[in-house]
C-alpha positions as CSV (number, residue, x, y, z in Angstrom):
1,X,15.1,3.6,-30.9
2,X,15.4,0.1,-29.3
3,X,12.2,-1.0,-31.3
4,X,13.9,-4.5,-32.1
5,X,14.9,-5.2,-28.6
6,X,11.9,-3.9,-26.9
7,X,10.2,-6.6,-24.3
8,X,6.7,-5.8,-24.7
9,X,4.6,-8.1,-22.7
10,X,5.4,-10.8,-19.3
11,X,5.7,-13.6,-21.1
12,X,9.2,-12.4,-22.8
13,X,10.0,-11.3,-19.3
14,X,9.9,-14.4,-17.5
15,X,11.9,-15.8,-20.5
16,X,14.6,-13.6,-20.3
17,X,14.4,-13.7,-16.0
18,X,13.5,-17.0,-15.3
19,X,11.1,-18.1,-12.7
20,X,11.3,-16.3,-9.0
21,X,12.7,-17.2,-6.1
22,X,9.8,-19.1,-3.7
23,X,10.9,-17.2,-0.8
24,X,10.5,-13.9,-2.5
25,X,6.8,-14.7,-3.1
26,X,6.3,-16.4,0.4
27,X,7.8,-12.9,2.1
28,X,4.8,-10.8,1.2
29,X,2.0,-10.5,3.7
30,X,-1.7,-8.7,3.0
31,X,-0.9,-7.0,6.4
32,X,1.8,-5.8,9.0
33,X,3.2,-8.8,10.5
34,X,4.8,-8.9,14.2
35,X,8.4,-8.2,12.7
36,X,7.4,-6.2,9.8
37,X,5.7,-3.5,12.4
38,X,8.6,-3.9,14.7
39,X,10.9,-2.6,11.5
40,X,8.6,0.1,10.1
41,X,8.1,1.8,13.7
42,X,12.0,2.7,13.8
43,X,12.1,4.1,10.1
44,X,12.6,7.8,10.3
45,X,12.0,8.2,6.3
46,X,9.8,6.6,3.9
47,X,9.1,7.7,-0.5
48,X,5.2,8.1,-1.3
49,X,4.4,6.8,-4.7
50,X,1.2,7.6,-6.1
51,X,-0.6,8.3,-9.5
52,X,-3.3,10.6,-10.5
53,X,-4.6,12.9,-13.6
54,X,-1.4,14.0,-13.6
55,X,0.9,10.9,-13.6
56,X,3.3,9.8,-11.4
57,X,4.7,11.5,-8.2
58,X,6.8,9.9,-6.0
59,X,7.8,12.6,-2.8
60,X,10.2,12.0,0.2
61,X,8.7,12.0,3.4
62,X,10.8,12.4,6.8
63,X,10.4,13.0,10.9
64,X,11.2,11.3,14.0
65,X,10.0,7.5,14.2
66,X,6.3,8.2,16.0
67,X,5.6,10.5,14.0
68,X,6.6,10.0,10.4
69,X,3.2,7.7,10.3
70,X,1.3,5.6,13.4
71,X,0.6,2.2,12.8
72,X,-3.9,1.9,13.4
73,X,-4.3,-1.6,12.7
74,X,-2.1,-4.7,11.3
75,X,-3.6,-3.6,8.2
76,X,-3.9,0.4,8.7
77,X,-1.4,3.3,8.9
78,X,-2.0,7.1,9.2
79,X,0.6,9.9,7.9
80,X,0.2,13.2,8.9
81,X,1.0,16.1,5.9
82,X,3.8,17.8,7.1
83,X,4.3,21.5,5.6
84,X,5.9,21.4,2.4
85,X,6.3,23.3,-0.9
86,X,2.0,23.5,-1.1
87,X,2.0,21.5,-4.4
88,X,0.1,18.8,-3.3
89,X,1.6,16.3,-6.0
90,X,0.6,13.3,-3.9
91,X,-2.6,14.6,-2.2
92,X,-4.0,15.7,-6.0
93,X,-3.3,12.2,-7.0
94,X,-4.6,10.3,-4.1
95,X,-7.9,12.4,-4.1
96,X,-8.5,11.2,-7.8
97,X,-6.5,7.4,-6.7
98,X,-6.4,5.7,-4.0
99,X,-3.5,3.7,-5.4
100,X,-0.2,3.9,-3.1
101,X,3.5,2.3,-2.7
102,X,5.5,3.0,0.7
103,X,9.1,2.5,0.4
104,X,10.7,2.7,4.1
105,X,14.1,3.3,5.2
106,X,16.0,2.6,8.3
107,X,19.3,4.4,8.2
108,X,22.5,2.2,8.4
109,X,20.4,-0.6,7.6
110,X,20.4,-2.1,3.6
111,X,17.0,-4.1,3.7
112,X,14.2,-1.9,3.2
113,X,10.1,-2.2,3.6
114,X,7.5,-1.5,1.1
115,X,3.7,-1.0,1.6
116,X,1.2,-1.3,-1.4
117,X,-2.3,-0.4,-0.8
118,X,-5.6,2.4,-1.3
119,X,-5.4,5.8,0.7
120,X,-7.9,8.1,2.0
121,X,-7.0,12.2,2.7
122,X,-8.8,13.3,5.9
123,X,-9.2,16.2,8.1
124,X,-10.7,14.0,11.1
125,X,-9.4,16.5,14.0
126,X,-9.0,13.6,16.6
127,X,-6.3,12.0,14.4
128,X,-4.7,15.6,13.3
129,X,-4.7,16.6,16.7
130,X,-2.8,13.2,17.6
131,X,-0.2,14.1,15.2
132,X,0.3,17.8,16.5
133,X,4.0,18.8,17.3
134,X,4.2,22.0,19.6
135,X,0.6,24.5,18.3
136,X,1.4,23.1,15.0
137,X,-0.8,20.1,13.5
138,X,-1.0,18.6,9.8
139,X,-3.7,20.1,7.9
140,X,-4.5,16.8,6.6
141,X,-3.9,12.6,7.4
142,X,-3.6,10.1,4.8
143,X,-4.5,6.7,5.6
144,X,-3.6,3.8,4.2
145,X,-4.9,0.5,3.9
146,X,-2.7,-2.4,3.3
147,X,-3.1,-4.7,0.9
148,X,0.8,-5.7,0.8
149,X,3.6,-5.8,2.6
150,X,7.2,-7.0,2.1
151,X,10.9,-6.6,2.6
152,X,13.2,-5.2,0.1
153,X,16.7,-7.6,0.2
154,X,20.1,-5.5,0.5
155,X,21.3,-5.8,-3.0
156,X,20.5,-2.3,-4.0
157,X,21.6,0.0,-0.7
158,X,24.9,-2.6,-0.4
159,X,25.7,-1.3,-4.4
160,X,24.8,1.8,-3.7
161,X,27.1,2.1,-0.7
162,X,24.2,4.8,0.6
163,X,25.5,4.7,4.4
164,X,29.0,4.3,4.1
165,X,30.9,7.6,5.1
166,X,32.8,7.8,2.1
167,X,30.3,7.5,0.1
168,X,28.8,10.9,0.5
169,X,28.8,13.3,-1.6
170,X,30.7,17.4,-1.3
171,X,27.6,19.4,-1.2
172,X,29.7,22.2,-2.9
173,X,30.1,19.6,-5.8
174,X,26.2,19.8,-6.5
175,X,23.9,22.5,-7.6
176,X,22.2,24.5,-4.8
177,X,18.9,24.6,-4.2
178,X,18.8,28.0,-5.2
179,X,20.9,27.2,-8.8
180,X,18.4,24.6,-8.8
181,X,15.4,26.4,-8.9
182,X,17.0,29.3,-11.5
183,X,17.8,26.7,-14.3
184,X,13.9,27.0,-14.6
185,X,13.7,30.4,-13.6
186,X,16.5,32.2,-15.6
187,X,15.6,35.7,-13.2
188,X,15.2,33.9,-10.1
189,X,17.7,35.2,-6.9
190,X,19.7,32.5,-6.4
191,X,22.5,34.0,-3.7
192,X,19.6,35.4,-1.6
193,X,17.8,32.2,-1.5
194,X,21.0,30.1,-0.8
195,X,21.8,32.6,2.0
196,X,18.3,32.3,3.6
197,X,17.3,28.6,2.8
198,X,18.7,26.8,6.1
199,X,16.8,29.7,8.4
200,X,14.1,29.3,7.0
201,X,13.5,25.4,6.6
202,X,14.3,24.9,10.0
203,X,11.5,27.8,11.3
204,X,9.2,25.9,8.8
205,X,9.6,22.2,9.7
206,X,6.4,22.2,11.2
């Protein structure tokens, strides 16, 4: 399917696309400049790309600005591991490589960030300890170094509509999480899940 229309190599791309714009080049940086720190420090959410033995994983990651990551260095971050669902998609990947994308996102705002660079998982207490919200700490820190950094333009978020009020969607006109998870697990208890799901994420955030 497609065969005879498939672009198969760079040279048809740039063919097809044309040469890029100067400033799009000219916007990426090998580290965290003045003004691109200033934006990531206010993003409450960020995606984790990575790739491993597995493939390709890319996982949401979310908390208060301060401590969704800490900035080390113009050219070094730190995110705590926040509990989860114990798969370890991106930890299993970044253990096997160090290979990692960082898409941040300031809410009502349509530019976004993105960090490219190599990650390390560590249990160096100091730095878990510094990431510690009430008793609870991360078990682990990943920590990234930069080797790119640029801003996203609006196009996408402004077609997307994401922030607009109107554009959100009836959460009775989607799936559970619950229904969800039984499409894969034909015995699972849906209802029960459902019914104890927002209890029990909130006395698990940390």
């Amino acid at each position: 399917m497609y065969k005879n229309t498939m672009i198969k190599d760079e040279a048809a791309l740039v063919t097809i696309y044309g040469t890029v714009n100067p400033n799009s080049l000219a916007k990426e940086t090998n580290h965290l400049t003045a003004a691109y720190r200033d934006w990531i420090e206010k993003a409450p959410f960020m995606a984790v790309a990575s790739v491993g033995n597995g493939g390709m994983d890319c996982s949401p990651r979310g908390d208060n600005p301060g401590q969704l990551f800490r900035v080390l260095d113009n050219k070094t971050i730190a995110i705590p591991d926040r509990r989860g669902n114990n798969r370890l998609d991106t930890l299993r990947n970044l253990v096997t490589d160090p290979r990692i994308a960082l898409l941040f996102l300031l809410p009502g705002i349509n530019e976004t960030l993105r960090i490219n660079g190599e990650a390390i998982v560590t249990t160096d207490e100091a730095l878990r300890k510094s990431f510690a919200s009430g008793i609870s700490e991360p078990v682990t820190v990943v920590v990234v170094s930069i080797k790119s950094v640029y801003f996203q333009c609006a196009r996408a978020l402004m077609r997307s509509d994401l922030w607009s009020i109107d554009a959100q969607v009836e959460k009775a006109s989607v799936p559970t999480a619950g229904e969800m998870t039984k499409s894969g697990l034909p015995d699972f208890d849906a209802n029960s899940y459902d019914a104890e799901l927002l209890g029990r994420q909130k006395d698990s955030l940390y």
